[in-house]
FITOR-113112 format. One line per 3 residues: their letters; for each residue y, x, z of C-alpha. Coordinates in steps of 0.2 Angstrom, whole numbers. Layout:
BEGIN
A = Y/X/Z; ...
REM end
This chain:
BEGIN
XXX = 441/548/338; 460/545/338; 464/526/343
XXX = 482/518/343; 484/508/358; 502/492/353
XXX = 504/479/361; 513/459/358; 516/446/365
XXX = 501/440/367; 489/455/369; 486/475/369
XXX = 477/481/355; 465/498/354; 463/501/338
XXX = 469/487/328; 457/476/341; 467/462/352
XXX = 458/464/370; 457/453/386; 458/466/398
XXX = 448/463/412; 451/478/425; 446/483/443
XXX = 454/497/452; 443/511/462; 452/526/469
XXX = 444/542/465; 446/552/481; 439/536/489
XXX = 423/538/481; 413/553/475; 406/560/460
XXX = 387/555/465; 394/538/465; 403/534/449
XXX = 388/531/438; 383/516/450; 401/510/452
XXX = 405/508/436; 388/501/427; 390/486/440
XXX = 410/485/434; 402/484/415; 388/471/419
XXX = 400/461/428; 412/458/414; 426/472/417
XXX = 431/483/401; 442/496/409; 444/505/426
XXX = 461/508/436; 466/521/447; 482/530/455
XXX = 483/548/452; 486/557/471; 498/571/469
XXX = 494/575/490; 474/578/487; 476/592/473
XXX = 490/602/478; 485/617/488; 499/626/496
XXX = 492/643/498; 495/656/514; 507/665/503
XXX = 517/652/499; 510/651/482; 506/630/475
XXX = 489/630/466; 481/611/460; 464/607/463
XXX = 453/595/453; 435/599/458; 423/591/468
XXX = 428/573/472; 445/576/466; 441/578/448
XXX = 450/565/439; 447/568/424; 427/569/425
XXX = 432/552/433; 441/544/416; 426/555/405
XXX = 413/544/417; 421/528/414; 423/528/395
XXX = 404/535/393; 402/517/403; 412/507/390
XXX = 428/504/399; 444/510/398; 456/518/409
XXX = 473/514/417; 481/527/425; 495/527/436
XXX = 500/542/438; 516/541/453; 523/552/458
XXX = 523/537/471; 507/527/473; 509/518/488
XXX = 489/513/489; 489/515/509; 489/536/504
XXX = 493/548/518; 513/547/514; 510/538/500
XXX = 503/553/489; 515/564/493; 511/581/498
XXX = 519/582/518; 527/600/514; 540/591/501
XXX = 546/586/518; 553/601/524; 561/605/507
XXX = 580/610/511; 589/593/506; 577/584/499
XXX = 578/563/499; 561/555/490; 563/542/475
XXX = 581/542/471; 591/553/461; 588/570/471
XXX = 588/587/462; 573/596/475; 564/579/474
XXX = 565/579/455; 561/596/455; 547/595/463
XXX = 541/580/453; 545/593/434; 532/605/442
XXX = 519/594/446; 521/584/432; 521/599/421
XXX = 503/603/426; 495/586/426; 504/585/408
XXX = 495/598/402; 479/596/410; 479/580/400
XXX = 481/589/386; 469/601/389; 455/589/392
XXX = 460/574/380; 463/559/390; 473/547/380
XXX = 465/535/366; 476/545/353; 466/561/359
XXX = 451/551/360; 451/547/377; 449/532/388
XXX = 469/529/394; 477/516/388; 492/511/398
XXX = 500/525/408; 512/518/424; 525/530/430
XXX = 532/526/448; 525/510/458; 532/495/464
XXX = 550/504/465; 561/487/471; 552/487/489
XXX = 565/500/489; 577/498/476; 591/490/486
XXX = 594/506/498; 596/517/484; 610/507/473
XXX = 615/517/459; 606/532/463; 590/522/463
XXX = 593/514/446; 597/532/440; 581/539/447
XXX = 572/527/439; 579/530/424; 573/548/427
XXX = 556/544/428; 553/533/413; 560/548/402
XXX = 547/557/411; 535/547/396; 541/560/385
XXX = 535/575/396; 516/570/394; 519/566/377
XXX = 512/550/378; 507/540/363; 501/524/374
XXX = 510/511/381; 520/516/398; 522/501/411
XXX = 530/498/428; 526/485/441; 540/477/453
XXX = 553/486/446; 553/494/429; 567/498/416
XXX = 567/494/398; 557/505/390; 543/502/400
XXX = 532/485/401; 536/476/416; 519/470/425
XXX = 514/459/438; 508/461/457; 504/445/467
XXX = 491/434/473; 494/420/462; 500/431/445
XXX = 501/413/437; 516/409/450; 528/423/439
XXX = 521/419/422; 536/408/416; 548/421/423
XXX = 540/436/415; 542/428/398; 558/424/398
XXX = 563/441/405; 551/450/395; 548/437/380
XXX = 540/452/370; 529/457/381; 512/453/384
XXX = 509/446/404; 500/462/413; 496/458/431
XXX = 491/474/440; 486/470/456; 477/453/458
XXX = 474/455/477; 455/453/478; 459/454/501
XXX = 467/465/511; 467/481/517; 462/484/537
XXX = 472/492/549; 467/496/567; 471/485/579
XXX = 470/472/566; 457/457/562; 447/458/547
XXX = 457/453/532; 445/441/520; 450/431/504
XXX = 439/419/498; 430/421/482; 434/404/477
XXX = 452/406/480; 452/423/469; 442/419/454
XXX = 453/402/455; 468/414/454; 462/422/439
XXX = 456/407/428; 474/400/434; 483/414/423
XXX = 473/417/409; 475/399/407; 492/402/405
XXX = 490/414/391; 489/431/403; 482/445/392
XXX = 476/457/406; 472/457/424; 466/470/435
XXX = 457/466/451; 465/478/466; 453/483/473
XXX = 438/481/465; 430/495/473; 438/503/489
XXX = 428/515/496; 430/525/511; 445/536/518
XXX = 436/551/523; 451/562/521; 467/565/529
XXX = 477/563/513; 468/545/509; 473/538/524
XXX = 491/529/527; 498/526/546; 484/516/555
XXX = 476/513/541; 457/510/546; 444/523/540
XXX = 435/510/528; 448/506/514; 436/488/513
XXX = 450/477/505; 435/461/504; 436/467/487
XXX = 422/463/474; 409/476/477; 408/482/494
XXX = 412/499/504; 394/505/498; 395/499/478
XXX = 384/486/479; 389/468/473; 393/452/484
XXX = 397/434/483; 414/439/473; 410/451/462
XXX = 396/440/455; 407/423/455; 420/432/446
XXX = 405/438/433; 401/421/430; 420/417/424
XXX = 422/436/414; 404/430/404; 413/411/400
XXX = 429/420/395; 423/433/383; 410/422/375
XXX = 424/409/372; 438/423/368; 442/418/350
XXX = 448/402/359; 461/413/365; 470/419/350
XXX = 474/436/356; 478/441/339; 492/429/336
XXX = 508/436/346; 516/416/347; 502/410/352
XXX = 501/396/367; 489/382/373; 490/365/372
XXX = 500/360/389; 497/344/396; 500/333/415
XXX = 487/318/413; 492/318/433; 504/326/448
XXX = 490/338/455; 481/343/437; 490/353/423
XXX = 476/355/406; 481/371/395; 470/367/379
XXX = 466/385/365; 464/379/350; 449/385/339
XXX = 458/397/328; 444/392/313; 435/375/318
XXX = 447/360/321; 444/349/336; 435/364/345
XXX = 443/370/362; 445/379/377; 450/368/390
XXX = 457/375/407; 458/360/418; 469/367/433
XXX = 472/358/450; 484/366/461; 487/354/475
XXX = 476/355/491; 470/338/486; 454/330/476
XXX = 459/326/457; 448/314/449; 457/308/431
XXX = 455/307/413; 455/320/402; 453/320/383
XXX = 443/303/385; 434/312/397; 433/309/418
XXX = 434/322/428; 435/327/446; 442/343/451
XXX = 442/351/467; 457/358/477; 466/374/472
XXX = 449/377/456; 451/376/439; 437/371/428
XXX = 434/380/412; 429/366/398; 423/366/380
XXX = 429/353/369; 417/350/353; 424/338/341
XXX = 421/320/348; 410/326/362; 414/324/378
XXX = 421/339/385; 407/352/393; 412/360/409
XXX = 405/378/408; 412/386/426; 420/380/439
XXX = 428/391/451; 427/381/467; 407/383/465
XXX = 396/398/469; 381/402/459; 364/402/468
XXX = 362/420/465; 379/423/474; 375/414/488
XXX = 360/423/492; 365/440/497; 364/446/515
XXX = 366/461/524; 352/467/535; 356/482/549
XXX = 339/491/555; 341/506/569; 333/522/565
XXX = 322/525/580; 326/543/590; 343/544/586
XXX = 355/552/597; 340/555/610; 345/570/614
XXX = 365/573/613; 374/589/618; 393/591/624
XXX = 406/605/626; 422/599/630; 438/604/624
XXX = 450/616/632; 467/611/640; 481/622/633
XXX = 485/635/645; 497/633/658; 515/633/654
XXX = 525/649/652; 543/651/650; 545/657/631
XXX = 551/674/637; 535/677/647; 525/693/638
XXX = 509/688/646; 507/675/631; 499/686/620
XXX = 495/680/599; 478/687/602; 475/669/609
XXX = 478/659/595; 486/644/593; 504/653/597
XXX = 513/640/607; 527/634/600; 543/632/614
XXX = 556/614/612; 555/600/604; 568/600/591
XXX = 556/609/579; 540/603/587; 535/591/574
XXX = 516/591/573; 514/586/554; 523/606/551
XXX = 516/613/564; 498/609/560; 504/610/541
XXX = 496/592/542; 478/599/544; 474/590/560
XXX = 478/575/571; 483/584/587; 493/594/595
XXX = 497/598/615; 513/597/623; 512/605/640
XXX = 527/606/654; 527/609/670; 533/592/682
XXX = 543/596/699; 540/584/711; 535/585/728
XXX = 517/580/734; 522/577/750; 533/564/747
XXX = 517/553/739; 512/539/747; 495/527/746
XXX = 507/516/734; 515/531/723; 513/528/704
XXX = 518/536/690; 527/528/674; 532/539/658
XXX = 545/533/645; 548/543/627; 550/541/609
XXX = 535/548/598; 523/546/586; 507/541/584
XXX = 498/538/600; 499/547/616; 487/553/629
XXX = 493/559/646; 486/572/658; 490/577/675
XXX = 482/595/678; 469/589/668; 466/572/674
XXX = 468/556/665; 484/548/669; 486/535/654
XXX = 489/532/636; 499/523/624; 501/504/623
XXX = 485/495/612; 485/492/598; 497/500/588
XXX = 510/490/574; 508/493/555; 528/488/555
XXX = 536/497/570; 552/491/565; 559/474/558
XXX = 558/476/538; 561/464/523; 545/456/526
XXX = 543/455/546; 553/451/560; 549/457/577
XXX = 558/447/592; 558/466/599; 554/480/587
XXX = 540/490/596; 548/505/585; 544/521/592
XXX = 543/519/612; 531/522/623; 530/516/640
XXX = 515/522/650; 509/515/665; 497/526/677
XXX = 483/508/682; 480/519/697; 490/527/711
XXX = 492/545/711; 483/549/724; 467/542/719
XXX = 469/548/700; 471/568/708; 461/567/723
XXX = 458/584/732; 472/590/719; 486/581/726
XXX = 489/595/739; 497/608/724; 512/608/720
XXX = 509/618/702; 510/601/692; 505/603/671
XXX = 510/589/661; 498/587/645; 501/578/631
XXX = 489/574/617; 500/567/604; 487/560/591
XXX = 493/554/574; 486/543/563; 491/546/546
XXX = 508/547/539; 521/531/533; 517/525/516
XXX = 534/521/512; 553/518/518; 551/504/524
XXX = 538/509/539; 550/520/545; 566/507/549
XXX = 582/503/539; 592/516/531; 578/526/535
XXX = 569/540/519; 554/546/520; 559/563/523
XXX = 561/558/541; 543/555/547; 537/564/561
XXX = 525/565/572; 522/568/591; 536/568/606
XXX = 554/566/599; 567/579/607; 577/561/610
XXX = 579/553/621; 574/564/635; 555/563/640
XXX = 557/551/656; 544/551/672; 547/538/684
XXX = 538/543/701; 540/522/711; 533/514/727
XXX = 536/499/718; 547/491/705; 563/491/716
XXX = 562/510/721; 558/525/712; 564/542/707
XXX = 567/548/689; 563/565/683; 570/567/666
XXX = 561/581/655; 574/590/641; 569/597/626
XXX = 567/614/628; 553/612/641; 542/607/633
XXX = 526/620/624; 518/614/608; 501/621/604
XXX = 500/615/588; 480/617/585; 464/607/594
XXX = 454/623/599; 439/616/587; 423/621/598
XXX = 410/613/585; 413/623/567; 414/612/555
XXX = 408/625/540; 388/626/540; 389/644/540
XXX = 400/644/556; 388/629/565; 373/639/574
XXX = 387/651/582; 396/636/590; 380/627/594
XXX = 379/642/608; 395/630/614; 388/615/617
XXX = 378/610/633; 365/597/635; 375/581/644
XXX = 368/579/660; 377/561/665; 373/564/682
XXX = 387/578/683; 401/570/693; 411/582/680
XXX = 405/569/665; 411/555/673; 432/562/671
XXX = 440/556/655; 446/571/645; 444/576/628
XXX = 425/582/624; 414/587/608; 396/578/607
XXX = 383/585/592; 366/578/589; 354/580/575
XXX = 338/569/570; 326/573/555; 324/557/544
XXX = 308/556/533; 306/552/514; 298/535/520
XXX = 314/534/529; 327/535/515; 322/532/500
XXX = 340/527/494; 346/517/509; 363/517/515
XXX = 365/521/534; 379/518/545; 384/522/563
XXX = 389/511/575; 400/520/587; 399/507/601
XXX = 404/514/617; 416/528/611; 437/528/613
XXX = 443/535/598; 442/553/587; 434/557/571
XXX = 416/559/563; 407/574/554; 391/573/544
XXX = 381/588/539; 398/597/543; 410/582/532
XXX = 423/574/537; 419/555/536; 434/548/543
XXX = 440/543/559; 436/529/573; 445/518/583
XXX = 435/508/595; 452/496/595; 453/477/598
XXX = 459/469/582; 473/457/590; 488/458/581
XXX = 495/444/569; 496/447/552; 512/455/545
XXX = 524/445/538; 520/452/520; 505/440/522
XXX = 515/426/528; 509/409/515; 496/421/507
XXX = 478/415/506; 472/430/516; 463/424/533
XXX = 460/435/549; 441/435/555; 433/442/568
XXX = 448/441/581; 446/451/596; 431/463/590
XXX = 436/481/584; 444/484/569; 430/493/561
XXX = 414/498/573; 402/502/558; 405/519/548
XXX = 399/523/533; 389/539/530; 390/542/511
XXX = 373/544/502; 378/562/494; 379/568/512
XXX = 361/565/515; 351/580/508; 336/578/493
XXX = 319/585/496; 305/579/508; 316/578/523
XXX = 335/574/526; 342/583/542; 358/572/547
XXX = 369/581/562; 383/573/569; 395/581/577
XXX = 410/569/586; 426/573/593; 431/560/605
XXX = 448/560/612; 445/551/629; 427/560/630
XXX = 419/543/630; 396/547/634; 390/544/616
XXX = 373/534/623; 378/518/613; 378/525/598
XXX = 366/518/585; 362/526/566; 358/509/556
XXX = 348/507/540; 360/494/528; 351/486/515
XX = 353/470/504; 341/457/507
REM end
């Protein structure tokens, strides 16, 4: 049935119906389709009314061999099954549709091919860029035609956001940028939208201007008056953080969030949306930003497997007190405001008036300060913890009846617990092949190269970027030169030290043997930004030190004097936004692997005071722009590679040398075993690579210390770092639809691990709530 979806000062309306909006976000290609029953009946019983998600322009468009652009929506990519499943749940949808999304997306939702469009600059006022926004646009407009998604249509969309949070970058764009925004709003009239269009942190008139923050309550007096006939949207109340490697574990408290959101309703917000709500795992390329960590855990509200915690169930208790008590509220009265009054410094009392019964109240009794309130209000005392708000009911003469405080967890919250149980005969038996070096080095005149040994090598750096080489289908890609130096000269004491720019992470081989990698851990802001300041901007250097001399790292090869450097370049995902890249800088310019300048250096030192420089040019240089993939990741393909792999014998001196190696194991798990149980591995003991289940893709892992600081976006937020010193993320998830029905469940694993660390440690665990 058609709906019309208007808004006021005071509210949105579907249908003629004020709403409080109470919203989470969940990222449909963080999820999957066997999930979004579960997901959004626990959003429902806990209060929420509508469901918000970015739409990811990068995970549906296919750029076929010939060239040709096709859009996929199948599988776990299928929007609009998404939106269908939430509204058969009762909730709404907000859909944010870019063409930016930010949302710690592999180049922030863009496809990486829009890169190497002749002249192209993202989000300003760029004819290829636009272009290429018309044709993508074109299709998801008619898609959502096609299928009905707005409320006039009948669908669940309500609000429709076009670009996000365009002032990060606003200021580099001038003019250009104000034009280009402009653009985009006019862009409404593409989709032919009859629902309200906003924009948050940056927006243009004819579009509603939302809020992101921790505290939305902090912006509420400034939105009014900038925007006095609009109603206050805040779409992203930051439930946590997101995880990075090489970071701590972001946590916010669930006393401190549902304190935030009590704070602006009592304000008069009319909507919030928790981001995230749900967050899911980033089990492809395209989900995943520049270091960001393969679980997109943001400490949000239900956790990476669905199921509720201490936060989704205290916010529960504060939707169930707001919606039974929503008449209070008057969200069909656009002037309406509550009572405001001091009775002290720390505590501010907002007071809703009963529209119908006189002396009857909601009370919102809000202590900011970081320091106990105890005071009289409305003849009655109270005491009010720090930073809480407690939401009261005023009933004629009684005394006022305090029905939920947000500095206090209910029983039922406090209860949940995690257990982790191994699964017996796991990984008993392991198997290895090891991945190849790329071939020596040939000058690219050399016929001997023939393309019957695919990858072709590709010669120089200048066009050796390894996002357009691989078409940004893998991580890797070898750079292999030869290095002239005479044995003869090395000494006991002889080291060898390597100096370059690049990107991600490099791993550096001497004729096959390990010589180092790139400082640990890596920075999420490389360079100084408008939010961080670096006394020295790690940027994009690299300076290797071998821990060893040379001649114990070669051995019995130091006699040659047929030296092959080998590079693994390893990226981990592309920048999410200008600002990851340095000033002045667009996002047309990320690349990944070794940069053609400066010059690749090798020092070759007896110690710090003397040493010899071998300076490597560009051209040099041979890219084999694929890993030789010796476990198939396609089923069909798996009992023909098997033939590849070798039981690991660890007493093999050959196992004991740190190269690159594949590991596969499988293990037959019982009904009894699985009867709807999540199971995780723990990858203790391993480097760094990435995962396969049953032949899936479910993520990568980083055995890295999380040791950094937080970055200066966090600075005075009320996000805390836990668990300093232990690996970002040691536990990844293995997602239920990937362990097969019937009597038994065959799970294979199959690991790629960059350093070839023995994969012994590693545990499959049983997770369950307890």
């Amino acid at each position: 049935m058609a709906t019309v979806v208007t808004y006021s000062r005071r509210s949105i309306s579907v249908g003629g119906t004020p709403v409080l909006l109470v919203s989470g976000s969940v990222h449909y290609p963080r999820t999957h389709p066997s999930e979004w029953h579960g997901i959004f009946a626990r959003m429902r019983k806990n209060g929420l009314n509508c469901v918000d998600t970015y739409v990811f322009w990068n995970e549906h468009e296919v750029l076929n061999d010939n060239g040709s652009i096709t859009y996929d929506f199948s599988g776990y990519k299928d929007l609009f099954g998404f939106c269908k499943s939430a509204q058969k749940h009762g909730l709404f949808v907000i859909l944010r549709i870019g063409p930016y999304v930010c949302a710690e997306a592999n180049f922030g939702g863009f496809p990486s091919r829009l890169r190497d469009v002749p002249g192209i600059m993202f989000r300003t006022y760029n004819e290829p860029f636009m272009r290429a926004v018309d044709m993508w646009l074109d299709c998801l407009a008619e898609r959502m035609q096609v299928h009905s998604m707005t409320a006039d249509q009948g669908g669940p969309v309500i609000l429709v956001q076009l670009e996000n949070e365009y002032s990060m970058v606003s200021e580099g764009y001038g003019a250009d940028g104000a034009r280009y925004l402009e653009w985009v709003a006019g862009l409404k009239l593409k989709f032919d939208l009859h629902v309200p269009m906003i924009m948050c942190f940056g927006s243009t008139g004819s579009a509603l201007e939302t809020i992101n923050a921790f505290y939305g309550h902090e912006q509420f007096e400034r939105h009014q008056r900038e925007h006095p006939e609009q109603p206050a949207v805040w779409t992203e109340a930051w439930t946590g953080w997101y995880d990075v490697w090489g970071s701590p574990h972001h946590v916010r408290s669930s006393q401190d969030l549902v304190y935030a959101s009590a704070r602006f309703f009592a304000e008069g917000g009319s909507a919030v949306n928790y981001y995230m709500y749900y967050g899911g795992t980033n089990r492809t390329r395209n989900s995943t930003m520049y270091l960001q960590a393969t679980s997109y855990d943001y400490d949000e509200p239900l956790d990476e497997f669905g199921n509720d915690t201490e936060k989704s169930l205290h916010l529960a208790a504060m939707h169930k007190v707001l919606l039974d008590h929503v008449e209070y509220l008057q969200l069909d009265r656009g002037n309406a405001r509550p009572d405001v009054s001091r009775p002290n410094d720390s505590l501010s009392c907002f007071e809703w008036q009963h529209p119908n019964t006189l002396g009857w109240s909601l009370v919102f009794l809000c202590n900011d300060s970081h320091e106990l309130c105890t005071t009289l209000v409305l003849d009655t005392q109270v005491l009010v913890r720090p930073r809480s708000v407690q939401i009261a009911r005023k009933s004629g003469d009684k005394p006022i009846e305090v029905l939920f405080d947000t500095s206090v967890l209910s029983p039922e919250a406090r209860s949940l617990s995690v257990q982790l149980e191994a699964v017996p005969n796991f990984g008993k038996e392991w198997m290895v092949a090891e991945e190849a070096f790329p071939m020596s080095w040939r000058s690219r005149s050399d016929t001997s190269i023939s393309e019957r040994s695919p990858p072709a090598p590709h010669w120089g750096l200048e066009d050796a970027d390894l996002i357009s080489l691989t078409q940004n289908s893998s991580d890797y890609a070898w750079y292999t030169t030869p290095l002239k130096f005479d044995s003869r000269m090395v000494t006991e004491k002889t080291r060898l030290s390597f100096r370059c720019e690049g990107a991600d992470l490099l791993r550096i081989f001497l004729n096959g043997c390990y010589l180092g990698s790139s400082q640990e851990p890596l920075f999420e802001d490389r360079m100084n930004n408008a939010w961080t300041r670096h006394s020295v901007e790690p940027g994009f250097s690299h300076n290797i030190d071998c821990s060893l001399p040379l001649n114990e790292l070669l051995g019995d090869g130091l006699g040659t004097t047929d030296f092959q450097l080998q590079v693994l370049c390893c990226s981990l995902g592309m920048v999410k936004g200008d600002w990851q890249l340095g000033k002045n800088s667009n996002m047309v310019h990320e690349r990944k692997g070794i940069y053609p300048f400066p010059n690749f250096m090798v020092l070759v030192s007896e110690d710090k005071d003397h040493f010899q420089t071998i300076e490597i040019p560009a051209d040099d240089w041979m890219v084999t722009p694929l890993l030789m993939d010796s476990g198939a990741s396609a089923d069909s393909e798996r009992r023909a590679a098997m033939k590849q792999y070798l039981a690991i014998d660890s007493s093999r001196k050959a196992m004991h040398a740190v190269r690159p190696r594949w590991f596969y194991t499988e293990l037959n798990l019982s009904a009894e075993e699985r009867p709807d149980e999540d199971y995780v591995l723990a990858m203790f003991g391993m480097a760094k690579g990435f995962i396969r289940v049953n032949g899936i893709d479910i993520g990568r892992y980083w055995l890295v210390a999380g040791v950094n600081p937080p970055v200066g976006f966090l600075e005075g937020s009320p996000i805390q770092h836990v668990s300093h010193g232990s690996p970002t993320q040691s536990l990844y998830r293995i997602p239920r639809f990937l362990m097969t029905s019937g009597q038994h469940s065959m799970v294979q694993v199959e690991i790629f691990d960059e350093l070839g660390a023995i994969p012994f440690e590693i545990q499959l665990l049983k997770r369950s709530l307890v």
